[in-house]
C-alpha positions as semicolon CSV with decimal commas, in nm:
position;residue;x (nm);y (nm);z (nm)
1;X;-1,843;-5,975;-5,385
2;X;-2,177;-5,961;-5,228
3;X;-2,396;-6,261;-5,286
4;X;-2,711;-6,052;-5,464
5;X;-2,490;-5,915;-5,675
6;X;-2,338;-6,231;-5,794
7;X;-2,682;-6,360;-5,799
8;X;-2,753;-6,048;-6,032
9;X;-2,503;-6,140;-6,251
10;X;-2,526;-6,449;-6,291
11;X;-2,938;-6,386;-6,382
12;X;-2,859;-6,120;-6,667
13;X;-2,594;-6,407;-6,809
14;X;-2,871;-6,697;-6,824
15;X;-3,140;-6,433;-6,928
16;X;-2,870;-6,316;-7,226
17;X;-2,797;-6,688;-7,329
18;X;-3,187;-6,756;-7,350
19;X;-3,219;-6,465;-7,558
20;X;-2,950;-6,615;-7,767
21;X;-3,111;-6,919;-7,806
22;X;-3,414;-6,770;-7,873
23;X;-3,254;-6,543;-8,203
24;X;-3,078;-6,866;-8,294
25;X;-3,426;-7,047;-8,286
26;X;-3,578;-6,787;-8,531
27;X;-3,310;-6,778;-8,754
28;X;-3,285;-7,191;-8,774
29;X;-3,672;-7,200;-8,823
30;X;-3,659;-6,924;-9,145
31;X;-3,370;-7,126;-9,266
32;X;-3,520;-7,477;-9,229
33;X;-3,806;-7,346;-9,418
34;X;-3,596;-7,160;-9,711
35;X;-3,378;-7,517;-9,741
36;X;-3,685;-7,745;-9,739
37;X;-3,837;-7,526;-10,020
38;X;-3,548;-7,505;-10,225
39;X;-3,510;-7,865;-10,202
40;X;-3,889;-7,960;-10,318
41;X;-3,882;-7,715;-10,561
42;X;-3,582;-7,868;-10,706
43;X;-3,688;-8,222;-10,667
44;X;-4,011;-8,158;-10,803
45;X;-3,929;-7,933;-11,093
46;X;-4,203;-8,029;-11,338
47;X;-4,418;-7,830;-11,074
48;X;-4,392;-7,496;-11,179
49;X;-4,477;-7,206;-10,915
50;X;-4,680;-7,017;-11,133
51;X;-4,921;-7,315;-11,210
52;X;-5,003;-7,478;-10,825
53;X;-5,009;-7,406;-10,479
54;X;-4,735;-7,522;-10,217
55;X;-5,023;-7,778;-10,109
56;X;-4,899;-8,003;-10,471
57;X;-4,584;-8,070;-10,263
58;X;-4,750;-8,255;-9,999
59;X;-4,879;-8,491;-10,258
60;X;-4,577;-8,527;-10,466
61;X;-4,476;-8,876;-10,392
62;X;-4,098;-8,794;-10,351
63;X;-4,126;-8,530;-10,126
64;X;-4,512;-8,525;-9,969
65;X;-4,332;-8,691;-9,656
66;X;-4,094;-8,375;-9,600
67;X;-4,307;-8,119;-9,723
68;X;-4,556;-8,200;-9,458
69;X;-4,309;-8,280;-9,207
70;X;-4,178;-7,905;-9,210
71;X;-4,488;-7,747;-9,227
72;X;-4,546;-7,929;-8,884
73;X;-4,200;-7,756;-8,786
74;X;-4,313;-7,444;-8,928
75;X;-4,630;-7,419;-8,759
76;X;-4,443;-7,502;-8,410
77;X;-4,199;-7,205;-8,494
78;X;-4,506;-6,976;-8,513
79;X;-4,646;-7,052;-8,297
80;X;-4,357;-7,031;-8,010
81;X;-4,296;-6,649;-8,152
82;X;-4,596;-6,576;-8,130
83;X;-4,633;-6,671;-7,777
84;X;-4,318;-6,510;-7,668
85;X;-4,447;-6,187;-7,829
86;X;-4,730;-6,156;-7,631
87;X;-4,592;-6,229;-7,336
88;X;-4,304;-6,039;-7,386
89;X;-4,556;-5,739;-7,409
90;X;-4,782;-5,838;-7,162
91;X;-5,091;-5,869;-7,416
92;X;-5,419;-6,027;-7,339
93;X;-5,401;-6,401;-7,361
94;X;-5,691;-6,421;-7,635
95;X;-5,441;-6,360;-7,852
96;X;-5,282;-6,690;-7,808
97;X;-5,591;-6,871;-7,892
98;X;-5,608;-6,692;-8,220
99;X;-5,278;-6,794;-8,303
100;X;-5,332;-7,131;-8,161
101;X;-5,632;-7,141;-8,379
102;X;-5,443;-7,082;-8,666
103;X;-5,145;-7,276;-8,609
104;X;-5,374;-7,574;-8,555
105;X;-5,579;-7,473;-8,922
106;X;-5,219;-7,543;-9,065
107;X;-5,084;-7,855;-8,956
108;X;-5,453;-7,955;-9,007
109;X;-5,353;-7,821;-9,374
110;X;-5,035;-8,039;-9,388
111;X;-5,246;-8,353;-9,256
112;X;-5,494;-8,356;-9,469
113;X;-5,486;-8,433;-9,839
114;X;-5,606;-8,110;-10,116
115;X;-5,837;-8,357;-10,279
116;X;-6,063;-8,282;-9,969
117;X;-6,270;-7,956;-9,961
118;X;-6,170;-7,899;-9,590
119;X;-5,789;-7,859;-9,704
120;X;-5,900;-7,543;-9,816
121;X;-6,127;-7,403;-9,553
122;X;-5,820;-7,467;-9,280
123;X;-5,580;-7,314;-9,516
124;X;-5,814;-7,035;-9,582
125;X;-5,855;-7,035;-9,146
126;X;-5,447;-7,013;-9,093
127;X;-5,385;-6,733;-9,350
128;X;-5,699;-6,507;-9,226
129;X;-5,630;-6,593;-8,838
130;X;-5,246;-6,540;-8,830
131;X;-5,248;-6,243;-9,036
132;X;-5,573;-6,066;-8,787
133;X;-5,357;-6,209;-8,522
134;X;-5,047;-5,997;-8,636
135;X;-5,306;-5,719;-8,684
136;X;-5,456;-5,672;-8,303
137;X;-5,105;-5,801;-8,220
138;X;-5,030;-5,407;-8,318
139;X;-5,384;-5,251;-8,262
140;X;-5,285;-5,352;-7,890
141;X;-4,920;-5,261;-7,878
142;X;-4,915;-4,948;-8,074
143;X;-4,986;-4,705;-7,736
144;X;-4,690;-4,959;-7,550
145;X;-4,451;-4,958;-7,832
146;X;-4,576;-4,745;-8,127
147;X;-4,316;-4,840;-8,397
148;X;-4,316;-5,237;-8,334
149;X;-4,712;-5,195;-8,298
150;X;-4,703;-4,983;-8,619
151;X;-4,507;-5,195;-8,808
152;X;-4,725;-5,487;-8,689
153;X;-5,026;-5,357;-8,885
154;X;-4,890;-5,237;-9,156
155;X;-4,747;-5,602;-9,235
156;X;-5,063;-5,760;-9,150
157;X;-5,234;-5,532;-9,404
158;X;-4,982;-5,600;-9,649
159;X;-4,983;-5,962;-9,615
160;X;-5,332;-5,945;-9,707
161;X;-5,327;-5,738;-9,966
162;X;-5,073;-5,782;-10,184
163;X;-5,069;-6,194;-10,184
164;X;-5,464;-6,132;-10,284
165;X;-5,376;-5,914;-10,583
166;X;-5,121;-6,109;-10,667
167;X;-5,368;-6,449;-10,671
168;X;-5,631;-6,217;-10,889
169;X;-5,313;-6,097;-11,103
170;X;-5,170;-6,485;-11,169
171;X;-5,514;-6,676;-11,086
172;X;-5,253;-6,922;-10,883
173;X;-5,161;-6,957;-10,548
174;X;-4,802;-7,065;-10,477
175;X;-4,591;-6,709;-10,549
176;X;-4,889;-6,544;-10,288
177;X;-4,825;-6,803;-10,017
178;X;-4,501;-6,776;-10,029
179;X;-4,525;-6,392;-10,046
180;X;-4,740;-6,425;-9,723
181;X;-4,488;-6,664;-9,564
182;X;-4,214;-6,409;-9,636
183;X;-4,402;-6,118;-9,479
184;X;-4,477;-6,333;-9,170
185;X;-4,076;-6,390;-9,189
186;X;-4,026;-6,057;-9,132
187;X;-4,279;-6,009;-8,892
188;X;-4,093;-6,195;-8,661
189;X;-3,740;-6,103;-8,747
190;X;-3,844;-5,742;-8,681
191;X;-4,018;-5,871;-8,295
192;X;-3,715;-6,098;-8,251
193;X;-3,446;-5,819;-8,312
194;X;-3,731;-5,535;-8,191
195;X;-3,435;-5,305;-8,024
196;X;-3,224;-5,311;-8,362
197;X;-3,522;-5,273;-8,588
198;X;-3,611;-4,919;-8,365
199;X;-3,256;-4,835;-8,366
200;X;-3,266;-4,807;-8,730
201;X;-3,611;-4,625;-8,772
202;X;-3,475;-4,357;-8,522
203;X;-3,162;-4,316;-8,751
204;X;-3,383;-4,284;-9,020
205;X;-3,620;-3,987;-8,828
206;X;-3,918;-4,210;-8,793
């Protein structure tokens, strides 16, 4: 066999097993986080969800430690898909500082204790920067890729919207973070598995 086409081959195999690896990441990350909630909300069960914000974990003496630990994690995840997004579309690197930016705002978030004002302000800085970075994420893919860059802004709308009616609705803030999380979940899921997720808009006519 001739050697560039061994060499070929042997590329595509290494390029498929990092793409493995990458799908595997994602779906370890969303796990991780799912399994870490369930257990503090478990172990902490005189917290109810409808009464705090997911901060109260990080100062709940049996599970602060963790809590923090994989929002650390978490942030890293986001980070990383974020990253291989915009590369992966060839977007302008300011994008990365925005996410950056807002990755940072939350593991600041996770370091520092709610009984300081400036908790707030960086948690305020992660969920308005990630969610405008999911939003020209779109704006800048959508004549590239329309139904990924579509998609893109319609979540980032979304996860804007409905976890602030949902805050005015309960006056509480744990069900709308976690509402934003989830939206952010699938923001990725859909970027990770982009080929599938247009597969199954074409079926549908869209």
């Amino acid at each position: 066999m001739d050697r560039a086409v061994i060499d070929r081959v042997v590329t595509e195999r290494v390029k498929r097993r990092i793409d493995k690896l990458k799908q595997i990441h994602c779906l370890l990350s969303i796990m991780l986080f799912v399994l870490t909630f369930s257990f503090c909300s478990y172990t902490a069960s005189d917290l109810k969800l409808i009464n705090i914000s997911l901060s109260h974990y990080g100062i709940y003496n049996k599970i602060g430690a963790i809590w923090n630990v994989s929002l650390f994690i978490f942030g890293i995840t986001l980070f990383v898909e974020a990253y291989i997004n915009i590369k992966k579309y060839s977007l302008h690197r300011g994008l990365r500082y925005l996410f950056g930016l807002s990755i940072i705002c939350l593991m600041l978030t996770a370091t520092i204790n709610m009984t300081h004002r400036i908790h707030f302000y960086t948690a305020y800085i992660y969920f308005i920067g990630f969610t405008l970075g999911m939003f020209l994420f779109g704006f800048n893919l959508i004549k590239v890729d329309f139904r990924i860059g579509i998609t893109s802004i319609i979540l980032s709308v979304v996860s804007v919207l409905i976890p602030v009616m949902i805050t005015m609705w309960l006056h509480s803030f744990a069900i709308p973070e976690l509402t934003h999380t989830a939206l952010i979940f699938n923001w990725i899921f859909i970027t990770r598995y982009d080929t599938r997720y247009k597969n199954f808009l074409k079926r549908l006519g869209l």
